[in-house]
C-alpha atoms as a printed R data frame, in Angstrom:
    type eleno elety resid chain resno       x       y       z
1   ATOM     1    CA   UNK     A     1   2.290 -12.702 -10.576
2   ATOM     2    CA   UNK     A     2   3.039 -12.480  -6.771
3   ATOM     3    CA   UNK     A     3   1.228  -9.089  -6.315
4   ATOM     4    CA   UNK     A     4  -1.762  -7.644  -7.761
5   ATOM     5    CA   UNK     A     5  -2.941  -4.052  -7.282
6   ATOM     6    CA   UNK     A     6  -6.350  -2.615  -8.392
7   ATOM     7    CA   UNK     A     7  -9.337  -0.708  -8.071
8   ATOM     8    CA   UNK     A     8  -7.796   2.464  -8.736
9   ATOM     9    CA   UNK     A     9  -9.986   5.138 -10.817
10  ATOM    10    CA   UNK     A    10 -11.432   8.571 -10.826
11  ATOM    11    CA   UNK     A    11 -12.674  10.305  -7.812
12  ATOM    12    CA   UNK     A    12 -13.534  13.708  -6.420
13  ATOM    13    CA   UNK     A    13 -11.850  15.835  -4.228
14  ATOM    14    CA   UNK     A    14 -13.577  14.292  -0.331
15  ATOM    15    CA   UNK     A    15 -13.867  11.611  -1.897
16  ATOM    16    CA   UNK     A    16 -13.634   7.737  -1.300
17  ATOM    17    CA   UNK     A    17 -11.921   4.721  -2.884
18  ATOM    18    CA   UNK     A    18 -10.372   1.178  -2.098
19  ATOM    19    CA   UNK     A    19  -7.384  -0.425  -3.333
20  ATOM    20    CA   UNK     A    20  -6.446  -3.836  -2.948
21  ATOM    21    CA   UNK     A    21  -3.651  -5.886  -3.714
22  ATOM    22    CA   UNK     A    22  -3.276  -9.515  -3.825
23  ATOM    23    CA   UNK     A    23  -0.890 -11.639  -3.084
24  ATOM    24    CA   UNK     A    24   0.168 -14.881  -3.873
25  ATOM    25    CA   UNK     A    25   3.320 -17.300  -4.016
26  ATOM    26    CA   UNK     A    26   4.682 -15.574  -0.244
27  ATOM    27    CA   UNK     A    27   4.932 -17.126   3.234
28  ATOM    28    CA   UNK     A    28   2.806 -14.162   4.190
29  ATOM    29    CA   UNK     A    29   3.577 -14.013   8.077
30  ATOM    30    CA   UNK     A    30   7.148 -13.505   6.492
31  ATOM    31    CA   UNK     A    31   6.138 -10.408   5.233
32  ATOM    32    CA   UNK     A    32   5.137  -6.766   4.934
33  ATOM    33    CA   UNK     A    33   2.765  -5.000   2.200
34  ATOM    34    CA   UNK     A    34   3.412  -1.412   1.426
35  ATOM    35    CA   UNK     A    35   1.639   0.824  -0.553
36  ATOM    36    CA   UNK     A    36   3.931   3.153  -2.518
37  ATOM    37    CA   UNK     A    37   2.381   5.742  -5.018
38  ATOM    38    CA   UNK     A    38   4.277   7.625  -7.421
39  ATOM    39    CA   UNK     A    39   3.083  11.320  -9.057
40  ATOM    40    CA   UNK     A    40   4.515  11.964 -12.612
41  ATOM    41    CA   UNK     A    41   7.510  14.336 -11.700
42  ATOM    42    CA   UNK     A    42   7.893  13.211  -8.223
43  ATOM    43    CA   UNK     A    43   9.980  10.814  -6.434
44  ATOM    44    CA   UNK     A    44   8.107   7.379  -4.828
45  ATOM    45    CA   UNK     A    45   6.170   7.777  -1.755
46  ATOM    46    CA   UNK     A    46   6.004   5.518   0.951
47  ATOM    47    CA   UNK     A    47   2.340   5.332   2.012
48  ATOM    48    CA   UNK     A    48   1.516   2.999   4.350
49  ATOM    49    CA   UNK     A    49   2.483  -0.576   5.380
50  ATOM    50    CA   UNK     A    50   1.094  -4.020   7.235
51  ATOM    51    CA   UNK     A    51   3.034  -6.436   9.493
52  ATOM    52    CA   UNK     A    52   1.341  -9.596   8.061
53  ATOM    53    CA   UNK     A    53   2.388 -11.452  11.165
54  ATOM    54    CA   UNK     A    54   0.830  -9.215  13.890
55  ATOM    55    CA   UNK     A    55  -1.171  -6.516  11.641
56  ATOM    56    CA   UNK     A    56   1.253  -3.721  12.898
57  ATOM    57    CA   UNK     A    57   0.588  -1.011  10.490
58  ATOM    58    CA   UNK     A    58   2.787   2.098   9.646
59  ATOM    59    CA   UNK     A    59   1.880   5.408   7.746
60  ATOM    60    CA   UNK     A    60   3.096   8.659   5.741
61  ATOM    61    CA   UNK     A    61   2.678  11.879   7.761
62  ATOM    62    CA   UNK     A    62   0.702  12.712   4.152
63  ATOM    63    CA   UNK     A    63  -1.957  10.261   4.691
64  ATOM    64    CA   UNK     A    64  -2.202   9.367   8.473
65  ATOM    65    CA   UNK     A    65  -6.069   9.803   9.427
66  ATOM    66    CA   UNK     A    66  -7.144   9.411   5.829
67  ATOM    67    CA   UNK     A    67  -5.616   5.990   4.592
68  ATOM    68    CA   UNK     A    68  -6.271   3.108   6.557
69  ATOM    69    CA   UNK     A    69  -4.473  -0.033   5.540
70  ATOM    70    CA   UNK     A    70  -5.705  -3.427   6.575
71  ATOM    71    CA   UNK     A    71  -5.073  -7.627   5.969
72  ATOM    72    CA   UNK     A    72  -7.676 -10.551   4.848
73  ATOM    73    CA   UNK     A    73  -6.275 -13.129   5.951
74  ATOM    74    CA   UNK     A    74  -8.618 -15.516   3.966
75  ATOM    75    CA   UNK     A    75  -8.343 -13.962   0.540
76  ATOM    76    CA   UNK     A    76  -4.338 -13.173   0.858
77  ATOM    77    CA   UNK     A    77  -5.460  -9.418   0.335
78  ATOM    78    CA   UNK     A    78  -4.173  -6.354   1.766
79  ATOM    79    CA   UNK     A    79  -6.664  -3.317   1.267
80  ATOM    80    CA   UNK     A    80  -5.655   0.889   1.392
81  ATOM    81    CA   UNK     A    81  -8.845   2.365   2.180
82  ATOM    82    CA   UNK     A    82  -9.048   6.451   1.012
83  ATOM    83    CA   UNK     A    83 -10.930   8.760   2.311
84  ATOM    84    CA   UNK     A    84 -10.953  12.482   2.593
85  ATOM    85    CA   UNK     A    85  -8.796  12.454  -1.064
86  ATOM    86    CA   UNK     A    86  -7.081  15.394  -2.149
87  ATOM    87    CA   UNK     A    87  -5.761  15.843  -5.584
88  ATOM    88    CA   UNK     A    88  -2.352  16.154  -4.404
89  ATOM    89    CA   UNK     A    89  -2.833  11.890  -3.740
90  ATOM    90    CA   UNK     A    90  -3.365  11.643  -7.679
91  ATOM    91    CA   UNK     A    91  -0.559   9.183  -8.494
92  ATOM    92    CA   UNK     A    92   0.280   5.203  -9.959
93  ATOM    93    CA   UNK     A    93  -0.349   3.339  -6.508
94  ATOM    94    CA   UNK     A    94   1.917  -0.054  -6.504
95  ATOM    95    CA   UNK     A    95   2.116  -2.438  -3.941
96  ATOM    96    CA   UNK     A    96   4.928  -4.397  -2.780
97  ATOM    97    CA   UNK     A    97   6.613  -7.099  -0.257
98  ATOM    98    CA   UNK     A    98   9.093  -6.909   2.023
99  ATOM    99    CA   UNK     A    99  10.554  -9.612   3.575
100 ATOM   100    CA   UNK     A   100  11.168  -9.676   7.258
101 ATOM   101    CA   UNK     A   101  13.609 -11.454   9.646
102 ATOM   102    CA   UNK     A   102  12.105 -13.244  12.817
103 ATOM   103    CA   UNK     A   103  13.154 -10.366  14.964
104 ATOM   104    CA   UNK     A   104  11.624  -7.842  13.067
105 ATOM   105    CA   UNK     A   105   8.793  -9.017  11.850
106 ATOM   106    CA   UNK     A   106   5.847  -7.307  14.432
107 ATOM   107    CA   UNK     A   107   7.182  -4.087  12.991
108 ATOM   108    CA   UNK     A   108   7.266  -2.675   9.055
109 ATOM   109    CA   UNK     A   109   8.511   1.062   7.332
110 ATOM   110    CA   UNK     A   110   7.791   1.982   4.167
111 ATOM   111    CA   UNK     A   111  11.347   3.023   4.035
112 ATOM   112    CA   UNK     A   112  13.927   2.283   2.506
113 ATOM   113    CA   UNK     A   113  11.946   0.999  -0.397
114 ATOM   114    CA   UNK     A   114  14.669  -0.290  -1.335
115 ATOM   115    CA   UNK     A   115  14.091  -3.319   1.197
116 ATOM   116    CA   UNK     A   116  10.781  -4.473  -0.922
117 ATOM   117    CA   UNK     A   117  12.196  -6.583  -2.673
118 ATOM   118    CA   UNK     A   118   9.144  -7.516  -4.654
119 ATOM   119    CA   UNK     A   119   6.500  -5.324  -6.837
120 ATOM   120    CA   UNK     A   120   3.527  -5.312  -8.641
121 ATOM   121    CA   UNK     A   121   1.856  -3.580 -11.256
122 ATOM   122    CA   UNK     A   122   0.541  -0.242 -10.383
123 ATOM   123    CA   UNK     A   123  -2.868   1.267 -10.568
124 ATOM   124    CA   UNK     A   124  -3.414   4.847 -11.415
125 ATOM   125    CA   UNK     A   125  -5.341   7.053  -8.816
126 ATOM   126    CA   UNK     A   126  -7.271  10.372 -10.290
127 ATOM   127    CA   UNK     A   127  -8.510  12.523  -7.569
128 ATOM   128    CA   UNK     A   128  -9.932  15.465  -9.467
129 ATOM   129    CA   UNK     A   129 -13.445  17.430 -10.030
């Protein structure tokens, strides 16, 4: 499986958790990782995303100052740190990869999703008291 997203769980409202996603089978300076999350009755979110190349990173109006997103270069892991959670960011989390051309690839958007080309499972984030 090229992509592997856990750690997702229960918190409380202020609360703090870590996802990570690993990924395998890439040429990972090739690529982004975005985090995408998904509430039941609500369209996909973009959240945040990594320039594996440079380590250019990209977030959602909704989670800029909360979510950091970050690379490990040794463990071909990309991490979405959350802090301050709300339960409005109760949703499936999912990673994915999006492949970048030469020219493009100090930047990444978490939109259009439709450019991530490939997924992986998604792990469910409960942010409730």
């Amino acid at each position: 499986v090229p992509l592997q997203a856990y750690g997702g769980g229960l918190v409380q409202p202020g609360g703090s958790l870590r996802l990570s996603c690993v990924v395998s089978g890439f040429t990972l300076d090739q690529y982004a990782i975005g985090w995408f999350r998904q509430a039941p009755g609500k369209e996909r979110e973009g959240v945040a995303c990594i320039s594996w190349y440079v380590g250019s990173t990209y977030y959602a109006d909704s989670v800029k100052g909360r979510y950091t997103i970050s690379r490990d270069d040794a463990k071909n892991t990309v991490y979405l740190q959350m802090n301050s959670l709300k339960p409005e960011d109760t949703a499936v989390y999912y990673c994915a990869a999006d492949y970048r051309p030469p020219a493009l690839r100090r930047s990444c958007y978490v939109f259009p999703a439709g450019n991530y080309g490939h997924w992986g499972q998604g792990t469910l984030v409960t942010v409730s008291s």
